[in-house]
GUKE-562804 format. One record per atom (N, C-alpha, C, O): x, y, z. Coordinates in steps of 0.02 Angstrom, whole numbers, padded with zeros to 5 digits, always signed. Each point is the difference from the previous one (the first is absolute). Layout:
XYZ/...
# end
This chain:
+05723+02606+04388/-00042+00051-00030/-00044+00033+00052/-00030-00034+00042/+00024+00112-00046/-00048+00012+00055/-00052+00035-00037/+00004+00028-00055/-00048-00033+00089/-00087+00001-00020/+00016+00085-00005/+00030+00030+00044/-00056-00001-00103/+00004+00079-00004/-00082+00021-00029/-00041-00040-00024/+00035+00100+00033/-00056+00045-00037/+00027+00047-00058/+00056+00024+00008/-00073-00017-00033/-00014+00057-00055/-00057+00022-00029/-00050-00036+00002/+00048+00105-00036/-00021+00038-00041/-00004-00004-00075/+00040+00033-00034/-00094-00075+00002/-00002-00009-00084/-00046+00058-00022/-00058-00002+00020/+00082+00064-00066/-00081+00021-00031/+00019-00026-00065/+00057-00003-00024/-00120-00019-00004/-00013+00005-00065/+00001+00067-00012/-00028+00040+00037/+00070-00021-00102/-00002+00076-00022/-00071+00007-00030/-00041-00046-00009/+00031+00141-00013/-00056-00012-00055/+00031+00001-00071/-00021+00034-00047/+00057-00062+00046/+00000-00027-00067/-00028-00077-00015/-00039-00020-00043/+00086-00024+00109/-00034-00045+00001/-00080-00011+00006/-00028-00042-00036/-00006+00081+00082/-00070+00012-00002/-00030-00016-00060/-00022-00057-00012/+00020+00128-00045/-00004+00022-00045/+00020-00042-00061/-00017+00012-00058/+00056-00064+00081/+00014-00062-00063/-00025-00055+00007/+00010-00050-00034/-00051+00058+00089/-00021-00070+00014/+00043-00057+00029/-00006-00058-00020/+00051+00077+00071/+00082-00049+00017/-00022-00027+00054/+00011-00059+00013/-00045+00100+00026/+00005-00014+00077/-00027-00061+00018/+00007-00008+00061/-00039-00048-00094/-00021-00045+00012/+00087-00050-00018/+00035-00038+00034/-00034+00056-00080/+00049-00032-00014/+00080-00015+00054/+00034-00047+00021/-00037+00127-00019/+00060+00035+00058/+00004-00050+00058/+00047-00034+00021/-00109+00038-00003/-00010-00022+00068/-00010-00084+00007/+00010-00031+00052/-00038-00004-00131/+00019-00069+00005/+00060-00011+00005/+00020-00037+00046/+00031+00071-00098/+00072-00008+00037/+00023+00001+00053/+00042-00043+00013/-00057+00079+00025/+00018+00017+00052/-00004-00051+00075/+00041-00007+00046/-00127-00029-00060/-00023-00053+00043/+00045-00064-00006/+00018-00038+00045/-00002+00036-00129/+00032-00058-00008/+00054-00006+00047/+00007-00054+00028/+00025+00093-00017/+00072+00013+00033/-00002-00055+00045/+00043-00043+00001/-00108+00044+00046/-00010-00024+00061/-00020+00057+00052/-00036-00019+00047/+00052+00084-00050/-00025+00049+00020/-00076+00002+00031/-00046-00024-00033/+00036+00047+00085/-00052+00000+00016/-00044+00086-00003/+00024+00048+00029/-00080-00044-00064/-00035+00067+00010/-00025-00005+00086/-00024-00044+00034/+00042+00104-00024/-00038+00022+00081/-00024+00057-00014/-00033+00024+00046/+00037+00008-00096/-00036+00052-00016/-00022+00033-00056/+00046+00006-00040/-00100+00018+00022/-00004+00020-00081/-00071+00035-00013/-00057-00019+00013/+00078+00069-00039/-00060+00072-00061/+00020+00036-00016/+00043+00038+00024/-00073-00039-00079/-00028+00059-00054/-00019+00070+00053/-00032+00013+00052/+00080+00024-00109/-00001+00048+00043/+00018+00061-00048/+00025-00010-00055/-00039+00084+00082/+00023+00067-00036/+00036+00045+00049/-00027+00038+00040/+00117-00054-00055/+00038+00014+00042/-00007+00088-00005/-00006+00026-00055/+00006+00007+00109/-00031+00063+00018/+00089+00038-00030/+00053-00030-00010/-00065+00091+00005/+00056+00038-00009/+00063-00020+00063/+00054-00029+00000/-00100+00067+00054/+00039-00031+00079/+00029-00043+00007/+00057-00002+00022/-00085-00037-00038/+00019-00096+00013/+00049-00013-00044/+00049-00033+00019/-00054+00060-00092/+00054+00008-00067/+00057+00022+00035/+00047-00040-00002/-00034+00111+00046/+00052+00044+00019/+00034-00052+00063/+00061-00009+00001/-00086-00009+00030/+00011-00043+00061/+00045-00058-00034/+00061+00000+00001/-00094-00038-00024/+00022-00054-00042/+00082+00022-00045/+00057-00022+00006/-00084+00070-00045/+00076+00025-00035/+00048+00047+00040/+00046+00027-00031/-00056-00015+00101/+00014+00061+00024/+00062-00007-00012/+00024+00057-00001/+00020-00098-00009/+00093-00021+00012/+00023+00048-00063/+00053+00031+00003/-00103-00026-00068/+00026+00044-00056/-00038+00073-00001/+00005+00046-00040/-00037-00052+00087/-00018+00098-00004/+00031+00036-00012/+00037+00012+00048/-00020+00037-00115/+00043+00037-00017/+00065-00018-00038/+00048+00034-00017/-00066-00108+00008/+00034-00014-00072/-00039+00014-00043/-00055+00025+00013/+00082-00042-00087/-00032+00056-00065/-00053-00071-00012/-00045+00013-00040/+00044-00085+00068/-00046-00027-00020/-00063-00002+00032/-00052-00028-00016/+00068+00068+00070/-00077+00008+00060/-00051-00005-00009/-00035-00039+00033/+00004+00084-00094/-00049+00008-00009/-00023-00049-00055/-00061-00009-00003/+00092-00018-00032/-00017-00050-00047/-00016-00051+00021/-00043-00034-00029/+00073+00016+00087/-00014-00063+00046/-00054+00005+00034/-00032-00052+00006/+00005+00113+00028/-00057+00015+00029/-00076+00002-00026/-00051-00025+00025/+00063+00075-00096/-00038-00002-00080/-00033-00093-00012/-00058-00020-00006/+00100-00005+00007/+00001-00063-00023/-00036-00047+00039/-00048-00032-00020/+00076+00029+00081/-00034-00068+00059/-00076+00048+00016/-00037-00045+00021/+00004+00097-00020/-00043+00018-00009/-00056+00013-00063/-00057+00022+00007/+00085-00041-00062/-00033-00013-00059/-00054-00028-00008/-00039+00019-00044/+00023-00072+00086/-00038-00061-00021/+00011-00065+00076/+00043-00013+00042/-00097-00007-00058/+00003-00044+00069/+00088-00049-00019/+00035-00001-00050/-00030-00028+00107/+00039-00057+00034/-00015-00043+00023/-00055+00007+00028/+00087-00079-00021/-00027-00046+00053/+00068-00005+00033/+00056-00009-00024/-00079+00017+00094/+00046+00005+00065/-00016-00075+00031/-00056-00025+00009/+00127-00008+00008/+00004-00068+00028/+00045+00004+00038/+00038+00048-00009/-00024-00103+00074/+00030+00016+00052/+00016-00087-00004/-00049-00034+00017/+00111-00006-00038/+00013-00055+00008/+00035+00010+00024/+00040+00046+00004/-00055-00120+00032/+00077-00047+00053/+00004-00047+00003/-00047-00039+00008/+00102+00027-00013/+00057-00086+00015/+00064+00005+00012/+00026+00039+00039/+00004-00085-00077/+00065-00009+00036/+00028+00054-00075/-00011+00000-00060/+00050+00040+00106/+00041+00045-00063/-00039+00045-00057/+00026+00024-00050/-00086-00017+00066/-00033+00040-00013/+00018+00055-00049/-00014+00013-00059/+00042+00010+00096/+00032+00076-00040/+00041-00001-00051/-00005+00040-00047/+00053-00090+00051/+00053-00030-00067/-00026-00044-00049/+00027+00001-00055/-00094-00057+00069/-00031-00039-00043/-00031+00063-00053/+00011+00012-00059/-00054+00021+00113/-00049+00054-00068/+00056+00036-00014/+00024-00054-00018/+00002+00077+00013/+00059+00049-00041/+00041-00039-00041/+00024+00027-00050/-00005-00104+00067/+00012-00038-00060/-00046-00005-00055/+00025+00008-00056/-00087-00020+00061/-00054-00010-00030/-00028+00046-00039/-00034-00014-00050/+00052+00098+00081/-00033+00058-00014/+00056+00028-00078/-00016+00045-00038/+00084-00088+00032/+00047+00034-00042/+00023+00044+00020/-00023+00024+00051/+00089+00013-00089/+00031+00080-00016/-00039+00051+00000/-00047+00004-00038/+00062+00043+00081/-00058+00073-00012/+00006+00003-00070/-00056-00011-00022/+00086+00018-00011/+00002+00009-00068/-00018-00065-00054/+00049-00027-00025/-00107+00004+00007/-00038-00045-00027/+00069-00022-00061/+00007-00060-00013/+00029+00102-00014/+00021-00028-00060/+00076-00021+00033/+00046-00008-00040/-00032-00003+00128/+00058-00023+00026/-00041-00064+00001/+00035-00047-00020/-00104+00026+00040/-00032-00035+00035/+00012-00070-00043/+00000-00011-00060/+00009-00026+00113/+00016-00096-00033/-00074-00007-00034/-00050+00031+00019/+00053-00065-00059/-00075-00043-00027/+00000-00049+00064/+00046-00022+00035/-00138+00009-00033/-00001-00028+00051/-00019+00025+00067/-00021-00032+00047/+00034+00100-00051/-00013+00058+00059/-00053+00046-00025/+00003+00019-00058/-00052+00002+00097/-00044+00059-00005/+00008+00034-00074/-00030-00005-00053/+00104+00052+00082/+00013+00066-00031/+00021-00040-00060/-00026+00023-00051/+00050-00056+00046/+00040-00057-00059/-00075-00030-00060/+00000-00015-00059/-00034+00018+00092/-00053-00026-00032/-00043+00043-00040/-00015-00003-00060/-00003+00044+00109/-00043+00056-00020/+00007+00074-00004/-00039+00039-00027/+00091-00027+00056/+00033+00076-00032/+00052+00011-00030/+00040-00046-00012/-00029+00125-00012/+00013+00001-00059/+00036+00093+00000/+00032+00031-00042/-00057-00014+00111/+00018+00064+00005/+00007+00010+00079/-00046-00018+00037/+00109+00050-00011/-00001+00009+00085/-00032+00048+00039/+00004+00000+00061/-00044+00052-00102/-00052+00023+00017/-00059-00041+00012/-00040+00011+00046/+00037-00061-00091/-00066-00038+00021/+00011-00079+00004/-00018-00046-00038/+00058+00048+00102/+00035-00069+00033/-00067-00060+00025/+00011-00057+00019/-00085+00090-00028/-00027-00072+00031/-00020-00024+00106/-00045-00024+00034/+00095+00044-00028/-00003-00054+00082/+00075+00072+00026/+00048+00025-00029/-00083-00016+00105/+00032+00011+00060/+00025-00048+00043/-00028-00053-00016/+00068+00042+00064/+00020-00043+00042/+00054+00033+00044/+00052+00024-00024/-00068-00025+00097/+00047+00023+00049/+00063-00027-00014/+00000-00060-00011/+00064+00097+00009/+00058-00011+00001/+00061-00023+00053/+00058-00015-00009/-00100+00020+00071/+00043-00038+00029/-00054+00007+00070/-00056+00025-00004/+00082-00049+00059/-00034-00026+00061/-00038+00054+00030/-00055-00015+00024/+00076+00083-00022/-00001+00059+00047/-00044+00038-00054/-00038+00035+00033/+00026-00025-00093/-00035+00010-00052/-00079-00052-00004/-00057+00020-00013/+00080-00094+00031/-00072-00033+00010/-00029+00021+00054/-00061-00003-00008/+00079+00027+00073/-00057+00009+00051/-00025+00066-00019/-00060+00003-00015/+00097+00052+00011/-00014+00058-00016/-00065-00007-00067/-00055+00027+00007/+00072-00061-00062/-00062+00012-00059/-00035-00039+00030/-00055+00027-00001/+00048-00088+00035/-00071-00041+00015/-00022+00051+00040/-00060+00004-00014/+00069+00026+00044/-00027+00046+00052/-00056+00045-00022/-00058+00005+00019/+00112+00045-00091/-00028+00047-00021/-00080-00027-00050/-00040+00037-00029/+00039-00090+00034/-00033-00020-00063/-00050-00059+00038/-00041-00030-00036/+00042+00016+00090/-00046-00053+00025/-00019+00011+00087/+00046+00001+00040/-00104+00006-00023/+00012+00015+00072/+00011-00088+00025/+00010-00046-00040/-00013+00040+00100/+00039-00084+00045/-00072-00012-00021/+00002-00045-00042/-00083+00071+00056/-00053-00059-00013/-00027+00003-00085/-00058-00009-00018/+00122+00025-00029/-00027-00021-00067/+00060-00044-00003/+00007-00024-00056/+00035+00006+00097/+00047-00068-00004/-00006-00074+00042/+00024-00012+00055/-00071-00041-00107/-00002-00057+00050/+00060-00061-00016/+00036-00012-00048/-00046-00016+00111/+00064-00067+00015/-00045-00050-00013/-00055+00013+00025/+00056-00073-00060/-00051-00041-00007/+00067-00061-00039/+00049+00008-00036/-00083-00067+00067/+00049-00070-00027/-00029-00015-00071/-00056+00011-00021/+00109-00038-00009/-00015-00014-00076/+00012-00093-00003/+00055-00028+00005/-00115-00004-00013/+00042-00071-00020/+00056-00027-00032/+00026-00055+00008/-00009+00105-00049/+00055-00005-00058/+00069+00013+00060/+00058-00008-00019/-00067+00021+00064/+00071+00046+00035/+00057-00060+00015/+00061+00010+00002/-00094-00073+00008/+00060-00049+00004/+00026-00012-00051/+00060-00014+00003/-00090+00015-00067/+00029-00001-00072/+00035+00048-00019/+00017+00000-00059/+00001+00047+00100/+00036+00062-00031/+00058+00024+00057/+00051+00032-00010/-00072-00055+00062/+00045+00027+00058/+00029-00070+00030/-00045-00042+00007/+00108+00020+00011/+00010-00041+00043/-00012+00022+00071/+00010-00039+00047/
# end
């Protein structure tokens, strides 16, 4: 297994429902480690940057509309496999594909309002930690728990 980073936002829906505590206990459970994390009001810019891959699809602006609505909580975990644990965890973009047991599975109900972001693959995690955290709002720090979770 190799040690990866990613990109979690809490959506504002999640915000707005009161999840993100929740979201993000899931998420620790994993074994995952937070190196980074806030509350935050993702700027239009930062929205366009972030979605830039669909600029000028017909969902552009809905996606942009949306992650600017209402705050987020932006998290930056890592461990081993990182990117495939939270996207196991995070469910089907589409909440009513989503396993019980998962995020979207749990708590949504509509794929407009999916809950949780998560980088999709390796080259997607450096790029969003980037956009969303400068290097001194990301610390490295040992966890006692790490032999219990990592061989």
């Amino acid at each position: 297994m190799t040690t990866e980073r990613t990109l979690v936002l809490v959506k504002p829906d999640g915000v707005q429902r009161g999840l993100a505590g929740e979201i993000i206990g899931r998420l620790e459970r994993t074994g995952l480690q937070i190196v980074g994390m806030k509350l935050m009001q993702i700027s239009d810019k930062l929205a366009s940057k972030h979605y830039g891959e669909h600029e000028g699809k017909p969902f552009y602006a809905g996606l942009v509309g949306f992650i600017t609505s209402s705050p987020v909580v932006a998290l930056a975990l890592e461990g081993p496999s990182a990117i495939s644990t939270t996207r196991k965890l995070m469910g089907a973009t589409n909440p009513a594909d989503s396993d019980p047991g998962t995020i979207r599975g749990d708590f949504g109900v509509d794929m407009g309002r999916n809950l949780i972001h998560g980088s999709a693959n390796a080259e997607d995690a450096v790029r969003e930690v980037a956009l969303f955290f400068d290097d001194s709002e990301l610390v490295a720090y040992d966890r006692a728990t790490q032999p219990w979770i990592v061989e």
